[in-house]
MIKOLNU-70689 format. One record per atom (N, C-alpha, C, O): z, y, x; residue in three letters. Coordinates in pm, whole numbers, plus 50000, padded with zeros to 5 digits. Example, Ala and Ser with C-alpha at 12.3 -4.5 7.8 and 13.67 -1.06 7.14 Angstrom:
! residues 2
507804943151319ALA;507804955051230ALA;507804967051320ALA;508464966851424ALA;507084977551285SER;507144989451367SER;507875000351290SER;508045011451341SER;
! end
This chain:
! residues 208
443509596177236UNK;443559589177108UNK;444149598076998UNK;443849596876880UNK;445129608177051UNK;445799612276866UNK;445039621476901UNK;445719628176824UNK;444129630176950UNK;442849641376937UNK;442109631176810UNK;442179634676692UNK;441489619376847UNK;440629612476785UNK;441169610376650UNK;440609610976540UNK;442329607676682UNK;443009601476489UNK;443199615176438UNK;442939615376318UNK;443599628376490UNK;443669643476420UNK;442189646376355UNK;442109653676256UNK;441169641176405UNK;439619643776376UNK;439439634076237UNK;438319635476186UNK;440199625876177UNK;439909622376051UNK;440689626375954UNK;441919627575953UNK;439859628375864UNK;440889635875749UNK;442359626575662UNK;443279630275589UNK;441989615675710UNK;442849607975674UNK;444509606775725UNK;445399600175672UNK;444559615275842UNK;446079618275920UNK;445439631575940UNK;444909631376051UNK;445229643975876UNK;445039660175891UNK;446069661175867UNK;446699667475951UNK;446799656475757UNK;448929658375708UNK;449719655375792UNK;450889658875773UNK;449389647575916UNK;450739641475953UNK;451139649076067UNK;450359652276157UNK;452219651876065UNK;452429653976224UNK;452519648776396UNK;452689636676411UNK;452439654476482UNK;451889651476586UNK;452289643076662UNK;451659637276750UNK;454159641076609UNK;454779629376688UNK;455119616376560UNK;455809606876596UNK;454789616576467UNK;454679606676411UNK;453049599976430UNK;452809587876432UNK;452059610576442UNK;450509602576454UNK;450079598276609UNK;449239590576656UNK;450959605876657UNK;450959600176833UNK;452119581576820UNK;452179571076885UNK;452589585876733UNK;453609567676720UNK;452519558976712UNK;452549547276753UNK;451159566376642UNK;450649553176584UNK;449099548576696UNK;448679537376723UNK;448529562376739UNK;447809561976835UNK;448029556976957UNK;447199555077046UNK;449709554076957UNK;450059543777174UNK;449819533677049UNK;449359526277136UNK;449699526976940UNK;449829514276883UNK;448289512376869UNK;448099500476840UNK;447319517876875UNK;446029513376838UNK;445259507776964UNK;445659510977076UNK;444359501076951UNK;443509498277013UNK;442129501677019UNK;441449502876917UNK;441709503077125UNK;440249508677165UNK;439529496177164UNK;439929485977221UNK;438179497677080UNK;436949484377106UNK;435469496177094UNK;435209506477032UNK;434619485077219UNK;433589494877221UNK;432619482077198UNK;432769470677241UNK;431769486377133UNK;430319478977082UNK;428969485377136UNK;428859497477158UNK;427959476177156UNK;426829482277202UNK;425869484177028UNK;426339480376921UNK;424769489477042UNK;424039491176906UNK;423599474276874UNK;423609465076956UNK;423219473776726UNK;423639462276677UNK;424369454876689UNK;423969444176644UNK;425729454276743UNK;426719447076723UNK;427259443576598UNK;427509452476516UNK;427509427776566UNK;428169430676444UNK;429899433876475UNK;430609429176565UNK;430239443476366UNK;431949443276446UNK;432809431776352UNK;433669424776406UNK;432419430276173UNK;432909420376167UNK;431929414676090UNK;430779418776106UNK;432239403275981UNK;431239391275871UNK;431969399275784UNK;432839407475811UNK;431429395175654UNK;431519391775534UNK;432569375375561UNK;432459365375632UNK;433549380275459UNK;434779368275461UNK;435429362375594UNK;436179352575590UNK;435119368275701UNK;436229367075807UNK;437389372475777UNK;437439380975689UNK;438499368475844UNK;439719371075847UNK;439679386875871UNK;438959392575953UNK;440709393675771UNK;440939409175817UNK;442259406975811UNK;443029399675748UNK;442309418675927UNK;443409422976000UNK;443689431576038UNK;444709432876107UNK;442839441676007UNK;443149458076098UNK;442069466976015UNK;441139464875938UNK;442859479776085UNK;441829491176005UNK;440769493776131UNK;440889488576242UNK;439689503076092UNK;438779505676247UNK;438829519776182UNK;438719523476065UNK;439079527776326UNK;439059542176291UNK;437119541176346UNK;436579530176353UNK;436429552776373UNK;435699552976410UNK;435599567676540UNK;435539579376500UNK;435599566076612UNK;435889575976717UNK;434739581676765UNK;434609593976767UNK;433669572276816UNK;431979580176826UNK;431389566876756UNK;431989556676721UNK;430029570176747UNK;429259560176680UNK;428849559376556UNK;429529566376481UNK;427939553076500UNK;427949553776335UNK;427759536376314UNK;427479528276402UNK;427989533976176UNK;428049514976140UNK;427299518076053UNK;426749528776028UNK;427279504375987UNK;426529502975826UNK;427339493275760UNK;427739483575824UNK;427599494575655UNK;428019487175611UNK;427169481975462UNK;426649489275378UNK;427249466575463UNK;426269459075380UNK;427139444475327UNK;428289441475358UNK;426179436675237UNK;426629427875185UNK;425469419975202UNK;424559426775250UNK;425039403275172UNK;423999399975191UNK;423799391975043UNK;424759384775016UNK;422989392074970UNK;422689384174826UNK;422139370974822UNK;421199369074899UNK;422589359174736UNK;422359347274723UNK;420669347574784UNK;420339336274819UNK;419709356574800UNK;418879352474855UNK;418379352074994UNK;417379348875057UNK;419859358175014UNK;419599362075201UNK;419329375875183UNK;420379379975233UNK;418779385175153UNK;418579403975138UNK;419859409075164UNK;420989405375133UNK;419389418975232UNK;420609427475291UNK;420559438775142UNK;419549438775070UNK;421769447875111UNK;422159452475020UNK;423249462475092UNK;424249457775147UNK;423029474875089UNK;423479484275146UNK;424689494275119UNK;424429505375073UNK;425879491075143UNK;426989499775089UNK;426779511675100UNK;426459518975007UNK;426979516175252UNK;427399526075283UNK;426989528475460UNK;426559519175527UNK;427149538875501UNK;426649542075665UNK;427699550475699UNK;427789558575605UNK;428459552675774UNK;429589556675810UNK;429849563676019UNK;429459557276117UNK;430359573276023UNK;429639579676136UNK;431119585176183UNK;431779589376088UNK;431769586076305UNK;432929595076373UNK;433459602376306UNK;432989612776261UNK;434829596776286UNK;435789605776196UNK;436119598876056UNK;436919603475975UNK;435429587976043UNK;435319581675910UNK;436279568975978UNK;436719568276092UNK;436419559175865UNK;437319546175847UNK;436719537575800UNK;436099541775702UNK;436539525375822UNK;436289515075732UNK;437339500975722UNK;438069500875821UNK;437479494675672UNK;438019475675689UNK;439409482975545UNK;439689477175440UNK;439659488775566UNK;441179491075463UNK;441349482275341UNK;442489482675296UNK;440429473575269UNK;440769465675193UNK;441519453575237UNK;441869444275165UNK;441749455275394UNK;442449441875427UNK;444119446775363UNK;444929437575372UNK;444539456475318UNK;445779459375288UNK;446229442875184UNK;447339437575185UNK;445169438475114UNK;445249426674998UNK;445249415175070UNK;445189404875003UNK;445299413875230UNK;445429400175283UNK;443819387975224UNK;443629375875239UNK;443049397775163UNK;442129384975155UNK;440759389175241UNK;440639400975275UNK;439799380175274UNK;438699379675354UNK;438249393275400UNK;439049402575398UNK;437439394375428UNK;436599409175456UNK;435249404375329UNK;434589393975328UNK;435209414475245UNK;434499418475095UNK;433269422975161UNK;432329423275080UNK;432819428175329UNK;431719434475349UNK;431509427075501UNK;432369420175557UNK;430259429975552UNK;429609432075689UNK;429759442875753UNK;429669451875670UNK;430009448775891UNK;429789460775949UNK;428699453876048UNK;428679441876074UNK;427599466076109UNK;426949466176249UNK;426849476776291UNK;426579486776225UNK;427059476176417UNK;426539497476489UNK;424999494976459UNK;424069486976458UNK;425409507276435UNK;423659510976436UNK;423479518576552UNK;422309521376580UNK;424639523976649UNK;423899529376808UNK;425659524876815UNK;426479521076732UNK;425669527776968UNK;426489525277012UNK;427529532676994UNK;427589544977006UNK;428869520976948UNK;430459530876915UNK;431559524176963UNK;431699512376992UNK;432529535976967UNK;434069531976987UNK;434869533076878UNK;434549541776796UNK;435909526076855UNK;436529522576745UNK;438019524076784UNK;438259517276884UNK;439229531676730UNK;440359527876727UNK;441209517676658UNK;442039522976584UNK;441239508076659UNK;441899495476541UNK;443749494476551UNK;444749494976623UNK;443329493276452UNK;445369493476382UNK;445569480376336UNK;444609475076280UNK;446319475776344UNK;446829466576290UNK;447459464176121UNK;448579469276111UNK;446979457875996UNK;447949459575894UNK;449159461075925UNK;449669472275924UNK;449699452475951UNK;451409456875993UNK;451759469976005UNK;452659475275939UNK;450799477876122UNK;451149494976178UNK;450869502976067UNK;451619512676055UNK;449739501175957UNK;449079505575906UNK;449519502675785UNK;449009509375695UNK;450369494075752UNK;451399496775627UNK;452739505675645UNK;453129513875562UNK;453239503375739UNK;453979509375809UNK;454069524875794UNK;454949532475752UNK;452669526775850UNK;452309543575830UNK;452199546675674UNK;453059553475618UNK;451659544075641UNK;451539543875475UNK;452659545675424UNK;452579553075326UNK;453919541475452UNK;455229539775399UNK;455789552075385UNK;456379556475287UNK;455449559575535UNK;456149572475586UNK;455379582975527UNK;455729594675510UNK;454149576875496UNK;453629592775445UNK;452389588575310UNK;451309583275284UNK;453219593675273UNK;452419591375098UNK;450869597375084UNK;449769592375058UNK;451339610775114UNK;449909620775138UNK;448069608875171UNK;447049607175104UNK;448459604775278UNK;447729598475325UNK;447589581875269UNK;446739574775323UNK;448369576975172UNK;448589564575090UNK;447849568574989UNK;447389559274923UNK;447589578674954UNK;447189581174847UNK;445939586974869UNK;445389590174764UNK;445139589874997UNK;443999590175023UNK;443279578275043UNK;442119577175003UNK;443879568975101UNK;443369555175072UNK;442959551775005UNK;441789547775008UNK;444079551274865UNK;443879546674724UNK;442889555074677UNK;442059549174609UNK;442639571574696UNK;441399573374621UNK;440109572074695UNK;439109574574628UNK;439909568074842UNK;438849557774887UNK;438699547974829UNK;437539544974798UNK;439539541474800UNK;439529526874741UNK;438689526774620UNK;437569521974603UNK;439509533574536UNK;438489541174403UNK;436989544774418UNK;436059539774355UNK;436939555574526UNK;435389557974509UNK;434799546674564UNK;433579547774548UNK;435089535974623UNK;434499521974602UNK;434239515474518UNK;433199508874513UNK;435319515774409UNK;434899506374306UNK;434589510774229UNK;434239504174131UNK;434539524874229UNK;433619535774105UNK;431999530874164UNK;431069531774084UNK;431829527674251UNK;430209527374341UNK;429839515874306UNK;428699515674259UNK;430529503074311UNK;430269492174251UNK;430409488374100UNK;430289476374076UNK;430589495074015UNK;430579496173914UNK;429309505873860UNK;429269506273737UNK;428539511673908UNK;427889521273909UNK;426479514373969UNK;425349517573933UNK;426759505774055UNK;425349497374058UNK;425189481473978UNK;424249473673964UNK;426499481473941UNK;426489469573824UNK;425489475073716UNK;424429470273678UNK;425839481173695UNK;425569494273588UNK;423969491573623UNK;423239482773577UNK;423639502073721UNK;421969503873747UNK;421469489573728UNK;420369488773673UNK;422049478373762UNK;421859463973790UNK;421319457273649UNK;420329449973641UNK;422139460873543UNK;422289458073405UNK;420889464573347UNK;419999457573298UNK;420799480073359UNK;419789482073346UNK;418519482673328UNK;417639486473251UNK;418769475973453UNK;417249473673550UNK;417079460573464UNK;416209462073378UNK;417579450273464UNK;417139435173422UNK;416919442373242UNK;415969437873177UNK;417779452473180UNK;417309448673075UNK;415449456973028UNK;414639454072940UNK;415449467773138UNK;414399469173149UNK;413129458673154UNK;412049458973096UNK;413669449673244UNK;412429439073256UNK;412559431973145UNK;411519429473085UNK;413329428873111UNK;413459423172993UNK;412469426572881UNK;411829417972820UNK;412419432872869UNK;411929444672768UNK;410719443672779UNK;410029440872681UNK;410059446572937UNK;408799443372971UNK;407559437072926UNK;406509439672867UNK;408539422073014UNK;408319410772965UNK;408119409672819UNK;406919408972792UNK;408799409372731UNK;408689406072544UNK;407469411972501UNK;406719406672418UNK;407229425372568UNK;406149434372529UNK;404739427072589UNK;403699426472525UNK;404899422372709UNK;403649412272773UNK;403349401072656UNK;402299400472591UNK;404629391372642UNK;404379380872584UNK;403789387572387UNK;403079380272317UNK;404189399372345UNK;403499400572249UNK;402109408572180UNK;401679411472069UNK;401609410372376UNK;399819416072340UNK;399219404772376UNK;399529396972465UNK;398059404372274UNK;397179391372291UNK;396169397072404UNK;395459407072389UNK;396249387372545UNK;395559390672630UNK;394069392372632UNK;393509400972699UNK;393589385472571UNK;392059386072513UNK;391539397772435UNK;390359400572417UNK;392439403272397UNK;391799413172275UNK;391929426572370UNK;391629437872330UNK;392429423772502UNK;392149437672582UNK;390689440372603UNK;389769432272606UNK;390679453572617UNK;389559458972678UNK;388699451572810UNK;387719444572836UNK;389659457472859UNK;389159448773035UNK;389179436473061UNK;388569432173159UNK;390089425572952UNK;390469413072917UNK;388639409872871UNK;388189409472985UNK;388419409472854UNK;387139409172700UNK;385819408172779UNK;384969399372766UNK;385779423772903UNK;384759423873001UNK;384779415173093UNK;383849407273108UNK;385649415373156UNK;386329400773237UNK;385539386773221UNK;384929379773302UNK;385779385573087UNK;385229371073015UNK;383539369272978UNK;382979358372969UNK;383149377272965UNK;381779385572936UNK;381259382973106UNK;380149377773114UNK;381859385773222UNK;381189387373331UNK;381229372773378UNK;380319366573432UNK;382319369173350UNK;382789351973434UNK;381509345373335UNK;380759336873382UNK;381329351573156UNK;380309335973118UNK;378599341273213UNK;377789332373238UNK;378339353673247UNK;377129354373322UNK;377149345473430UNK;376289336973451UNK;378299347973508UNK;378469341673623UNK;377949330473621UNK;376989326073685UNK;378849323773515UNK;378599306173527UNK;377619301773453UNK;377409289673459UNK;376629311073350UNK;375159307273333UNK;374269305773378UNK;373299302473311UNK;374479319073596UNK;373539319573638UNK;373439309573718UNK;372369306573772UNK;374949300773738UNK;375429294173896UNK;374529283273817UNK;373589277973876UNK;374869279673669UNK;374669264973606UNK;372669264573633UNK;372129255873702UNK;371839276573557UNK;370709279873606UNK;370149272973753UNK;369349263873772UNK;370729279173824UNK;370429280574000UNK;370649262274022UNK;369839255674086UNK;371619257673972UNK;371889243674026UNK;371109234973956UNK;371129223273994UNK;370159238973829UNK;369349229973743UNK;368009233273853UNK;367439223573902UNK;367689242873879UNK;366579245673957UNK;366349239374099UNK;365309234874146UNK;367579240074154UNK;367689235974293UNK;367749218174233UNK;367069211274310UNK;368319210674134UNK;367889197574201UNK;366569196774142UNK;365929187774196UNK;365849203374040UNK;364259197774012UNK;363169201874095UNK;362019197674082UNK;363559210974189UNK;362939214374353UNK;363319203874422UNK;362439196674470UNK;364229201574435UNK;364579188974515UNK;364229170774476UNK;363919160874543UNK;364529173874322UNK;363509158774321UNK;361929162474310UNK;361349151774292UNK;361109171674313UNK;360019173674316UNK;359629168374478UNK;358939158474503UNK;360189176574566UNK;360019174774726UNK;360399160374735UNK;359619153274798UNK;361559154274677UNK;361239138674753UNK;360229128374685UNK;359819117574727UNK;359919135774557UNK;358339126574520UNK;357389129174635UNK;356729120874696UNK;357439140974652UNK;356199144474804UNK;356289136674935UNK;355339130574985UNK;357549137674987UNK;357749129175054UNK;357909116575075UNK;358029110475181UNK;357909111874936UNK;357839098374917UNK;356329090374911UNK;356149078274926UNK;355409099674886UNK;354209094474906UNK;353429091975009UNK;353359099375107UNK;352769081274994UNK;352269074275142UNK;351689081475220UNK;352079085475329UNK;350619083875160UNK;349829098475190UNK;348909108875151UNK;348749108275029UNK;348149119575214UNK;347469125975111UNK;346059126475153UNK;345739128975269UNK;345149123875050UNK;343979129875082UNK;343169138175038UNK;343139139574916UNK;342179146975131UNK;342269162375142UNK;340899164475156UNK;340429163475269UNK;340099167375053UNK;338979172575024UNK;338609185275100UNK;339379194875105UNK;337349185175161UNK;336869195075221UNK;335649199675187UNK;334879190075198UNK;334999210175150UNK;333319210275122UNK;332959218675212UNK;333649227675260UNK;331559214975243UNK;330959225575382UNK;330139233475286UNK;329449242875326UNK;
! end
């Protein structure tokens, strides 16, 4: 275990008998691929180191769509916003199969206390999070005012006066001149034949 916690850059500062204090305190969890490890708004409680394996991490949108944070692979960290005591803000799943070292907040404030170095790598994780979400607000804003824009430009060409609009209308009135044609023909064939058939019978001149 403190081989595994020396392999993230997040304890590279600490020394060997303070990061061995914290490695007899962690716990090992192993997941098969697709596992989820936690929800969106479950209770957090611990950090997950990542020891082998890679996750994903996602969010899911009022329409059910998955929405993609981040993918995260051995040697990396994820859950640390539980430091604020509120829900879990994300989803994790393996995407192949991993092992995880988990800390406890308690241990994991704890450590933080003793060594700043590494408190302060947190905090600028933390940051490049909310620099990322701010940054697809951003693209987000964008994007709608793009359509926006679109749209106004649709609603102010007159659809008819297109080109292809115009031929369109030109082909549909053949259409329905020839269908209207064809259906005047077919019933005066058809009441012609039931006068024929309606007659008693015929008689049929022959000359030798």
């Amino acid at each position: 275990m403190l081989a595994d916690l020396k392999a993230v850059s997040l304890f590279q500062a600490v020394n060997d008998s303070d990061l061995s204090a914290l490695a007899d305190r962690a716990k090992l969890r192993s997941l098969p691929k697709d596992r989820m490890v936690f929800k969106e708004g479950a209770v957090a409680d611990s950090l997950y180191i990542i020891v082998s394996g890679k996750v994903k991490i996602f969010l899911t949108d009022e329409t059910g769509n998955e929405v993609i944070l981040d993918t995260k692979g051995a040697g990396h960290y994820f859950g640390e916003m539980m430091l604020d005591y509120r829900p879990r803000s994300a989803s994790v799943i393996t995407l192949e199969p991993s092992e995880f070292a988990v800390i406890s907040r308690n241990d994991f404030k704890t450590f933080l206390r003793k060594h700043p170095d590494a408190a302060e790598q947190v905090i600028l994780n933390l940051i490049h999070v909310a620099r990322g979400m701010n940054q697809r607000t951003r693209e987000g804003v964008t994007l709608g005012d793009r359509l926006r824009e679109y749209i106004t430009k649709l609603e102010q060409i007159k659809a008819p006066d297109l080109p292809a609009v115009r031929r369109w209308l030109v082909a549909k009135r053949w259409v329905l001149g020839g269908l209207l044609t064809l259906g005047i023909a077919q019933f005066y064939f058809m009441d012609v034949y039931l006068q024929i058939m309606s007659m008693g019978s015929l008689t049929v001149f022959t000359g030798r």
